[in-house]
C-alpha positions, 0 to 999 in steps of 0.5 A: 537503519531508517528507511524503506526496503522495497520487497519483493514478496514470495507466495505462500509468504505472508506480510508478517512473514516478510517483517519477521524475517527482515527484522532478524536479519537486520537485527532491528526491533522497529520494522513494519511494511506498508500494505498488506499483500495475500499470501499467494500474491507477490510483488512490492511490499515495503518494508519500513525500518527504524523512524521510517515507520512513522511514515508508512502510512503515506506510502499508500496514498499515490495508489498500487498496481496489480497484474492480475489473473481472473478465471471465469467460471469458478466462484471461491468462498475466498474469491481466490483459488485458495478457497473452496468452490461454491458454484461453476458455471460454463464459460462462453465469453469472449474478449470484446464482452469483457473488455465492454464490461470494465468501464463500469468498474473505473473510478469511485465506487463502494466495494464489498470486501471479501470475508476472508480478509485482515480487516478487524472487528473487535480487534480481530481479523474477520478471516478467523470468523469466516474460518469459524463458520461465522456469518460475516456481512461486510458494508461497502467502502469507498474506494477507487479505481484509476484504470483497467488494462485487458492484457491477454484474454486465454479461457478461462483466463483472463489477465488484466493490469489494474491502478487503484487507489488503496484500499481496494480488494482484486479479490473483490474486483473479480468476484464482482467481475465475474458476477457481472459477466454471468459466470462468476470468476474468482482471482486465480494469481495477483502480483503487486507491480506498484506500491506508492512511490516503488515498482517492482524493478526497483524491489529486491528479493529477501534472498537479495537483502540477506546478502546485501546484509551479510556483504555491507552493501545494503544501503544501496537499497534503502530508500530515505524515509521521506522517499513517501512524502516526496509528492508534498511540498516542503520547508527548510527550518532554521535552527530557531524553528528546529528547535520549536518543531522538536518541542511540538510547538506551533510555527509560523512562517510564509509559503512564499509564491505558493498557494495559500495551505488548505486545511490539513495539509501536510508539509515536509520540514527538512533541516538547513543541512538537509536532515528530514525532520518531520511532518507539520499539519496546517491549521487554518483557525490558528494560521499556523504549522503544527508539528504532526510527525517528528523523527528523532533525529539528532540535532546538529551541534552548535 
């Protein structure tokens, strides 16, 4: 079972949570999901199976998308509704102030995340420090926000379509919103609408896999490992070059009518009969492909 589930989470679950139970009702050991999602969020978390995890890290890269509640007036230690108020304020904003308000979050910019997150330091996520009483000081990240869409403006509510990059806290984007505005705010509900190359319509619930497993019509919904890499451009190997690949021996060969590779740039390698074999790395120095991600699949007899 290599590939990716596209899941649909429910609140209250967390990403573990969902992990946890599609590994036992798949009975696979090799499961992880790509980016993670709150608790009360919802939405499209994929969950990676078998060799599909040694791809999860790219299924980020084309970004996410958030449909997001906003509420004024109420800032959380959280920055969402599950945390403790620390301060309100009364609302008196209107559509036209805030949607004057949401250029000057588009593009690349540094946010600070919140305190209650999963990042870790010193191995642990700095949520239990938070949750300890700690002091916690986050530094700025880099980040990027492609676009921001008003979608509906009911005070003290605000709904607002979000494109991101990853790496980026809705959290944070309405703690600082509201900052902005005057009247602090905090998220008051988050779904995931895109995650990499899946949306939300193409997600299915765990209810939905449990008996897609029980049924045997589960591969209609896992997608092939290589669905992530997908953007990047790719190369056929023959046998020889297989063989070197398997081996994490260097390769050499043309990108006939292409672009000359970049540093680092990454490669699809498939196999003659189609098998997606793994990720090669350019180096430019040697002027060769470096095997950078190998699956194990099987070769086929001579």
């Amino acid at each position: 079972m290599d590939g990716i589930f596209s899941i649909n989470k429910a609140p209250v679950m967390t990403s573990h949570d969902v992990v946890a139970r599609v590994r036992r009702l798949a009975q696979q050991r090799r499961v992880g999901h790509a980016g993670t999602l709150d608790p009360a969020a919802t939405g499209v978390l994929p969950v990676c199976m078998g060799q599909a995890t040694r791809v999860a890290e790219y299924l980020s890269e084309s970004g996410k998308a958030y449909r997001a509640t906003i509420r004024f007036g109420a800032v959380t230690d959280t920055y969402d509704a599950e945390g403790t108020i620390l301060r309100e304020a009364p609302v008196t904003l209107d559509e036209r102030t805030i949607a004057a308000a949401l250029p000057a979050f588009l593009g690349e910019q540094l946010q600070v995340p919140p305190a209650y997150s999963a990042i870790k330091r010193g191995g642990q996520p700095i949520y239990k420090a938070a949750r300890a009483g700690e002091s916690v000081v986050l530094e700025p990240r880099p980040i990027v926000i492609y676009a921001l869409r008003l979608i509906a403006w009911d005070p003290p509510d605000l709904v607002l379509d979000v494109e991101c990059g990853k790496g980026t806290y809705i959290r944070s984007l309405a703690f600082d919103l509201g900052e902005r505005l005057g009247c602090g705010a905090h998220l008051a509900g988050l779904v995931r609408t895109r995650s990499g190359p899946f949306t939300l319509a193409q997600s299915i619930t765990l209810e939905a896999l449990e008996a897609a497993l029980a049924d045997n019509t589960w591969q209609d919904y896992l997608y092939a490992p290589d669905e992530a890499l997908l953007e990047r451009r790719a190369a056929i190997l023959e046998h020889a070059s297989e063989d070197r690949l398997r081996t994490g021996q260097p390769l050499r060969f043309e990108t006939r009518g292409e672009m000359e590779p970049g540093e680092g740039e990454l490669l699809r390698a498939y196999s003659t009969d189609g098998r997606f074999l793994g990720i090669l790395r350019w180096q430019t120095a040697a002027g060769t492909w470096q095997p950078h991600k190998v699956l194990q699949v099987a070769p086929v007899e001579d």
